[in-house]
C-alpha positions in Angstrom: 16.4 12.1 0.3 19.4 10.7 2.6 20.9 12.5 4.9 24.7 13.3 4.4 27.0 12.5 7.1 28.6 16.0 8.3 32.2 14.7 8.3 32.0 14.7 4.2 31.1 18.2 4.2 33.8 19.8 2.9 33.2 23.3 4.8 34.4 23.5 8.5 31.1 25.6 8.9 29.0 21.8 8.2 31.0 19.8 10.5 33.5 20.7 12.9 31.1 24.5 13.6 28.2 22.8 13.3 28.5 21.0 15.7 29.9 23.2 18.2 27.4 25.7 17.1 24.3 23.9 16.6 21.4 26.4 18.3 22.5 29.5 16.4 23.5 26.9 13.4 19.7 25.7 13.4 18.5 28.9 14.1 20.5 30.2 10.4 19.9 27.2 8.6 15.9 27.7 8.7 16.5 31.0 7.4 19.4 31.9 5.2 20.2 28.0 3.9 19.8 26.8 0.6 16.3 25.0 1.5 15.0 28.8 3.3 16.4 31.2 0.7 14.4 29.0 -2.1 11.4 29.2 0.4 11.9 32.6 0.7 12.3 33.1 -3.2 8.5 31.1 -3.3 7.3 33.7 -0.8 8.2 36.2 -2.6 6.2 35.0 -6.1 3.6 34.1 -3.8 3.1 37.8 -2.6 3.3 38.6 -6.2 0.3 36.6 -7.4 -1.6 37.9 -4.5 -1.0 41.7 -5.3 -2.2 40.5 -9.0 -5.4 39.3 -7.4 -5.8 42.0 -5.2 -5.6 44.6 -8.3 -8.2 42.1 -10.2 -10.6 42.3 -7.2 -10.0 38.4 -6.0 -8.5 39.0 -2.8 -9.4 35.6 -1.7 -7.7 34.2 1.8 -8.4 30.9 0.8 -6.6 31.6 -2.4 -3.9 33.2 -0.4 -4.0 30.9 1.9 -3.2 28.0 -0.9 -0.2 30.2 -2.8 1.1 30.4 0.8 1.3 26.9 1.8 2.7 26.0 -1.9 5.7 28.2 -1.3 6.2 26.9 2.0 6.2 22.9 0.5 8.0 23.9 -2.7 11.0 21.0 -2.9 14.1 22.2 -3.3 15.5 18.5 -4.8 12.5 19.2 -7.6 13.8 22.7 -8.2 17.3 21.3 -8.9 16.4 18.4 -11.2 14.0 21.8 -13.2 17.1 23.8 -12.7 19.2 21.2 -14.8 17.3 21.3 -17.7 16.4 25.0 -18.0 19.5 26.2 -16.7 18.0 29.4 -14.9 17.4 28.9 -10.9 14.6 31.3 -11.4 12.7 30.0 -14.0 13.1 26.8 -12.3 11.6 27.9 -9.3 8.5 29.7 -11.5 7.9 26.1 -12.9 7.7 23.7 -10.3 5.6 26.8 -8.2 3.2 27.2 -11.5 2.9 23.1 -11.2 1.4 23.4 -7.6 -1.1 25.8 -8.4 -4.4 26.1 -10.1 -4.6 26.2 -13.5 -6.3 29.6 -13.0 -3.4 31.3 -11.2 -1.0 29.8 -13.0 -0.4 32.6 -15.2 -0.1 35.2 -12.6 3.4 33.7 -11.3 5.7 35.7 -12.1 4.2 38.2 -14.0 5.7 41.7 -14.7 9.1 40.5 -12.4 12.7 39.4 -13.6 14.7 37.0 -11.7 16.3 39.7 -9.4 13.2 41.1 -8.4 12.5 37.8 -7.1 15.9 37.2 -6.0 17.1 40.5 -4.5 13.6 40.5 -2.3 14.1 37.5 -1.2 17.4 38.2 -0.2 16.7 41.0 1.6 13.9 39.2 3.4 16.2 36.8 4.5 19.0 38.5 5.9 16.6 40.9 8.0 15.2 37.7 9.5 18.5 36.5 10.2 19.9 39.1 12.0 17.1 40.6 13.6 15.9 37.9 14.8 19.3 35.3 15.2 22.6 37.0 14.9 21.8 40.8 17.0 20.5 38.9 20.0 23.1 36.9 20.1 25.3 40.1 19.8 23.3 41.9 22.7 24.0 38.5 25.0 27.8 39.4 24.4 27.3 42.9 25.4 25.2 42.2 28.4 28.3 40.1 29.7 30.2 43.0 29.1 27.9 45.2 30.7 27.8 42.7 33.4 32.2 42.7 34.1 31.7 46.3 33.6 29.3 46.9 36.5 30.7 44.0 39.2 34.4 45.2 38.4 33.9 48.8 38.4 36.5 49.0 41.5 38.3 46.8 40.7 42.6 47.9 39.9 44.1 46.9 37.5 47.1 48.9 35.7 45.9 50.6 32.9 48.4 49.6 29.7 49.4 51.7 26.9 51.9 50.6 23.7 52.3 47.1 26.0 54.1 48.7 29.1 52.1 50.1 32.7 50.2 53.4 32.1 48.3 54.9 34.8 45.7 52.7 37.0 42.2 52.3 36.0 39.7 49.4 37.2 39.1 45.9 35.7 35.2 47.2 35.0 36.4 50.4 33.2 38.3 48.2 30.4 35.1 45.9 29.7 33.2 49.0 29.4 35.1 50.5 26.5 33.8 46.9 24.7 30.6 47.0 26.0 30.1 50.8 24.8 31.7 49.8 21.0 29.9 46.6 20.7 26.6 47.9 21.4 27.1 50.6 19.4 27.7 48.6 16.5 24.8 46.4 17.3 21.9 49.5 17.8 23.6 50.5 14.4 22.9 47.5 12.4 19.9 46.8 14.2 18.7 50.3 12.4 20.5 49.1 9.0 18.7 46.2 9.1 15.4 47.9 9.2 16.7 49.9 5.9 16.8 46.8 3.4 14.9 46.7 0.6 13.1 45.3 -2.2 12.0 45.8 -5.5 9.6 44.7 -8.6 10.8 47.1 -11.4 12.1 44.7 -13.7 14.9 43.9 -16.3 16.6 47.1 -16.6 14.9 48.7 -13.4 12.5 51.0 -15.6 8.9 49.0 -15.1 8.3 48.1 -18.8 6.8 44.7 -17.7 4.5 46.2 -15.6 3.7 49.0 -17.5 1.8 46.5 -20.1 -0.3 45.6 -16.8 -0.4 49.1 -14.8 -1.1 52.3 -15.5 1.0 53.1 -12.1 3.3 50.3 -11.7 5.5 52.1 -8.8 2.3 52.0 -7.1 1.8 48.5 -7.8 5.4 47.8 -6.9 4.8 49.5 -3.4 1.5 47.2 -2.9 3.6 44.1 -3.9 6.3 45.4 -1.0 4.2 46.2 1.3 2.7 42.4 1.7 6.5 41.3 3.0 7.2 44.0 5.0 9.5 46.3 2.3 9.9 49.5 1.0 11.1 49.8 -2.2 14.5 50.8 -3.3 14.4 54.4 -4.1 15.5 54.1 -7.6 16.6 50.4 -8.7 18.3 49.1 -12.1 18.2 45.2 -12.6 18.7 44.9 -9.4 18.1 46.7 -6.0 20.7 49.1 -4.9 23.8 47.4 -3.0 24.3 50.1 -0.5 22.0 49.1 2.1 23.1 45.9 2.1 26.4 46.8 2.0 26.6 48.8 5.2 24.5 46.2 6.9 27.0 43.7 6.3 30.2 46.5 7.2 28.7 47.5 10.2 28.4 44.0 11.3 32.0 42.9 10.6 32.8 46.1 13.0 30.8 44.4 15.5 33.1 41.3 15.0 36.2 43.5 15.2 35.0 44.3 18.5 34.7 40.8 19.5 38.3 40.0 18.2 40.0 43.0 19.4 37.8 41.4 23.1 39.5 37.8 22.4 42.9 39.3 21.7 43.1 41.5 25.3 41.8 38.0 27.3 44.0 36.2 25.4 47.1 38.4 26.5 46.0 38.8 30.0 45.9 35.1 30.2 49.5 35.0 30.0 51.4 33.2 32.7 53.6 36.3 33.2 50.2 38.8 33.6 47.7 36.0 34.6 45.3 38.4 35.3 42.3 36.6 34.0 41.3 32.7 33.2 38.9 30.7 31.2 36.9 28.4 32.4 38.3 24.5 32.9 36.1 22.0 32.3 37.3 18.7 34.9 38.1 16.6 31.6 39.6 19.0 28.9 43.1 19.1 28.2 45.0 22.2 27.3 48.1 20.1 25.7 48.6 16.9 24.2 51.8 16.4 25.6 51.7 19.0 28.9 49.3 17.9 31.6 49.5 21.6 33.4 48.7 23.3 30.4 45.5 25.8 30.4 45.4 27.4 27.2 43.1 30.4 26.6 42.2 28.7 23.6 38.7 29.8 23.3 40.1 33.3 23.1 41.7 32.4 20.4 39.3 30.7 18.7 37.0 33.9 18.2 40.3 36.1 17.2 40.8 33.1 14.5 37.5 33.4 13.0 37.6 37.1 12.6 41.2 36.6 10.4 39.2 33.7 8.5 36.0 35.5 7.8 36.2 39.4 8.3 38.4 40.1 5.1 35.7 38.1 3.2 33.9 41.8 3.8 36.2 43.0 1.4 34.8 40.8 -1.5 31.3 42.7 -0.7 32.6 45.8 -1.2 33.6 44.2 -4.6 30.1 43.4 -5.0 29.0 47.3 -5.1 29.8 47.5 -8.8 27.9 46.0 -11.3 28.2 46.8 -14.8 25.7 49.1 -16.8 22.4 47.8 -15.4 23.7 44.1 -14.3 26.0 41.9 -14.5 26.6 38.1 -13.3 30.3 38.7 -11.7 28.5 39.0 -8.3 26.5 36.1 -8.7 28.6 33.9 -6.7 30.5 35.7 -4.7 27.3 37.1 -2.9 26.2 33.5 -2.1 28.8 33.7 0.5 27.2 36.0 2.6 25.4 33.6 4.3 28.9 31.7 5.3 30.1 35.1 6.4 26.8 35.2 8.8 27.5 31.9 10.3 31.2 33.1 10.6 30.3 35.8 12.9 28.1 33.7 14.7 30.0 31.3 15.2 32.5 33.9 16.6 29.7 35.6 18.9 28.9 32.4 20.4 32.4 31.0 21.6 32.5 34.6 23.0 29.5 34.5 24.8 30.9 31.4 26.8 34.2 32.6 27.3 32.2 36.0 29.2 30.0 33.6 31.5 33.2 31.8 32.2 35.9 34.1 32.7 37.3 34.6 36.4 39.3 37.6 37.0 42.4 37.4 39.4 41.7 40.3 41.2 44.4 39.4 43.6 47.2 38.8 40.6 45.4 42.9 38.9 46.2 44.6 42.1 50.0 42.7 42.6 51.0 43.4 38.5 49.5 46.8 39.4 51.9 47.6 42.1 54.6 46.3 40.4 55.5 49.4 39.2 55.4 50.7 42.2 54.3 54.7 43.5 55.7 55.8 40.1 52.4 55.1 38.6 51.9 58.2 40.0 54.2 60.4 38.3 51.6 61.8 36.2 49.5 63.5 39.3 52.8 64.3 41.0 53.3 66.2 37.7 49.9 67.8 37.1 50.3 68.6 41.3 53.5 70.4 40.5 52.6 72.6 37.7 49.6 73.4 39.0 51.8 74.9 41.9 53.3 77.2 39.1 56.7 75.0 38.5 57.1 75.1 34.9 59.6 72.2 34.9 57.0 70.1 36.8 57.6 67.4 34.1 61.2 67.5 34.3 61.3 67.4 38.3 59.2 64.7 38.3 61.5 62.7 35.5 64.7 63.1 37.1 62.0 61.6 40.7 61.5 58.8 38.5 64.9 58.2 37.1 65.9 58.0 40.9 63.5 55.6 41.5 64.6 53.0 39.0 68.5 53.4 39.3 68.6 54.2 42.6 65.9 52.0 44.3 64.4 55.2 46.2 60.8 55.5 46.8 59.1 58.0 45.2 58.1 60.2 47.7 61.9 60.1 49.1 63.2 60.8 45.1 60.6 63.6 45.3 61.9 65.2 48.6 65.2 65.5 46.9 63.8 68.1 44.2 64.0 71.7 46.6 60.3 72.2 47.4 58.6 70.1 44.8 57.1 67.3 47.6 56.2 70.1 49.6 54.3 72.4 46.7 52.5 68.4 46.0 51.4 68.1 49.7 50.0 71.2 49.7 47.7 70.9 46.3 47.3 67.6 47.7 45.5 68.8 50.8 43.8 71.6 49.0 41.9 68.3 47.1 41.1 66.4 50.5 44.2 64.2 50.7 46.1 65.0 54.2 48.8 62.4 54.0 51.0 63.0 50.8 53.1 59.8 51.8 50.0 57.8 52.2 48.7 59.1 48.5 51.4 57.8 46.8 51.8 54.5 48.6 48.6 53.5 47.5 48.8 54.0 44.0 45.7 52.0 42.7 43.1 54.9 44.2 44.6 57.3 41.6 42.0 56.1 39.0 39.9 59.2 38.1 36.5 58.2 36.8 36.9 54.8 35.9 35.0 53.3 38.4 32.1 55.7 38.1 32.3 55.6 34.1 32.5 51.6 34.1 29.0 51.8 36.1 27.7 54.4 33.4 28.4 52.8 30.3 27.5 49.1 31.8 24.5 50.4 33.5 23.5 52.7 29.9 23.8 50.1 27.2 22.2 46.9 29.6 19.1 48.7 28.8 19.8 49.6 25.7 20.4 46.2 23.9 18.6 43.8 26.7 15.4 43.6 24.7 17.4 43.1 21.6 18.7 39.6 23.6 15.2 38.8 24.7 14.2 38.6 21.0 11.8 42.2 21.7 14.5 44.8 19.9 13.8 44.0 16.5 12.4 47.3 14.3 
């Protein structure tokens, strides 16, 4: 068969992501493509026809061994050219499979299963291959950057922003362990999930007719059929297996890429000349503007927050795919075929991430200037707390009217404070109750007020590095 030339592809996904993707690409492609999901679908019949030998007492593994090696050589182009004259992908499949086989187990292909039996095992064979083994690893690399920014910059200040304006002080570290902490969440999560899919062999309408002409038990028989790939069975199936599981696989999954974007979006903004607080990596040739030599755009940022608007509202059209009327439909049919685009979507996204993280170099210089930008009236909140807990029950208003001061005035703090009768002093005092002997020197260095950010940075960087690092080693599947 020739080989198509990418740039005709009509997807971005088989040209322009492909090729900036190509190990996770690959690493997809050989198990949720076209080519794999057919192989997968031949796996399937295959493990069928040996739970019918099994039952008959020919559990031969050189018979096995043969229906195994047909479904891995089964041709998809021979598929296609049976699919054109039967019309049926399945039956298509069952054909060109029967052809490859002896005469003998022929007639066991198949037997007592519908297409979705087939087709909804398969499925759920494939998908658990692909994210256990391709997509969460590549997920638990992200996080272990994270983990990484959240352990090195534990101390490091940076202003802590709420609503876009200064908030109180926190530390570079404690920001990338809020992302660590929700991104390995979500990945644990669907790891679990993806444990949970499942398959099934109860045929047209879900109710084992088929199979009760050949079994006196054929849930039993359904379980032994399972059981040879790994799967439970649905709990209680109609045509098809029941959509949930899937379903908050795939949700759980596009929280995980919200997590990436919402990731993207913050470097993105810090990257701002006027915040410049953090910076991609350059490479010595690349250009960041076709007509502005200076220019260095955080376009990689960018990139991953663009391929969450392109692909995670496509999770909206699986939801879509819960209902399906009476026992089945075919108004799913095609919209669930683009799962597998959604997949390489996320990856796609996971990846550019992944070298943003290894690259990015924080201006810990430019955190700790936008930081004291504001000046000692980042510390209005403990000069509050201070105050009331001196027994001033307009603490907060005192320490408004300090502030006030401070920005029309140009006063410093600590002199804006000293003009409220005895509110610096009742602040020195609870001040040096807590260790802190110099009041003045407190609030001219307002970067030290930031609670347990540091500590909590080292927690949550240090907790979830040994939670997902055998997951990115390729050991944390279950």
């Amino acid at each position: 068969m020739p080989t198509r030339d990418i740039f005709a592809n009509l997807s971005p996904l088989d040209n322009r992501y492909w090729l900036s993707n190509e190990g996770p690409f690959e690493a997809l492609s050989s198990r949720v493509s076209e080519r794999a999901m057919l192989r997968s679908c031949a796996r399937v019949e295959a493990a069928l026809v040996q739970a019918h030998l099994a039952r008959r007492g020919k559990a031969d593994p050189a018979l096995f061994s043969l229906l195994e090696r047909a479904a891995l050589d089964i041709d998809p182009a021979a598929v296609a050219a049976e699919e054109e004259k039967t019309r049926h992908n399945i039956r298509a499949l069952v054909n060109v499979y029967q052809r490859a086989l002896p005469s003998d187990l022929a007639p066991l292909v198949h037997l007592g299963a519908t297409s979705a039996d087939i087709l909804d095992t398969a499925r759920s064979l494939a998908i658990r291959s692909a994210v256990l083994e391709v997509v969460l690893p590549l997920l638990a690399k992200v996080d272990l950057e994270l983990c990484r920014l959240a352990v090195d910059e534990a101390e490091t200040p940076q202003v802590g922003r709420t609503h876009g304006q200064h908030a109180v002080p926190i530390t570079f570290g404690f920001a990338m362990a809020e992302y660590a902490s929700r991104l390995g969440q979500s990945l644990l999560r669907a790891r679990e999930l993806a444990g949970r899919l499942r398959g099934k062999l109860a045929g047209a309408t879900g109710s084992y007719n088929a199979l009760s002409m050949i079994y006196a038990d054929p849930e039993d028989f359904e379980g032994e059929f399972l059981a040879r790939l790994g799967l439970e069975p649905a709990p209680h199936s109609t045509q098809i297996v029941e959509p949930e599981p899937m379903l908050r696989l795939v949700l759980e999954l596009d929280l995980s890429f919200g997590v990436m974007a919402n990731v993207a979006d913050d470097f993105r903004n810090l990257q701002r000349t006027e915040i410049g607080e953090l910076h991609e990596a350059f490479g010595k040739d690349q250009v960041g503007s076709s007509t502005m030599p200076q220019k260095r755009n955080p376009w990689n940022s960018e990139h991953v927050k663009s391929l969450w608007k392109a692909f995670s509202p496509r999770a909206a059209s699986f939801l879509l795919d819960q209902i399906s009327e009476h026992q089945r439909d075919l108004t799913n049919s095609a919209s669930e075929r683009f799962l597998v685009d959604w997949l390489a979507g996320l990856t796609a996204a996971a990846n550019r991430l992944l070298g943003v993280l290894r690259g990015i170099v924080p201006d810990r210089a430019r955190m700790l200037s936008n930081l004291a930008m504001t000046g000692a009236t980042l510390l209005a909140e403990p000069a509050y707390i201070l105050l009331a807990e001196s027994g001033r029950a307009d603490a907060h208003e005192v320490v408004r009217r300090a502030t006030l001061a401070v920005e029309k005035e140009g006063l410093g703090f600590g002199e804006a404070l000293r003009r409220e009768p005895g509110a610096f002093e009742a602040i020195a005092r609870r001040l040096r109750s807590l260790g802190h002997d110099n009041a003045d020197d407190f609030f001219s260095k307002p970067w030290r007020y930031n609670g347990r950010a540091a500590v909590k940075a080292r927690k949550v960087g240090t907790e979830y590095r040994e939670l997902v690092r055998g997951i990115a080693e390729g050991s944390g599947a279950s």
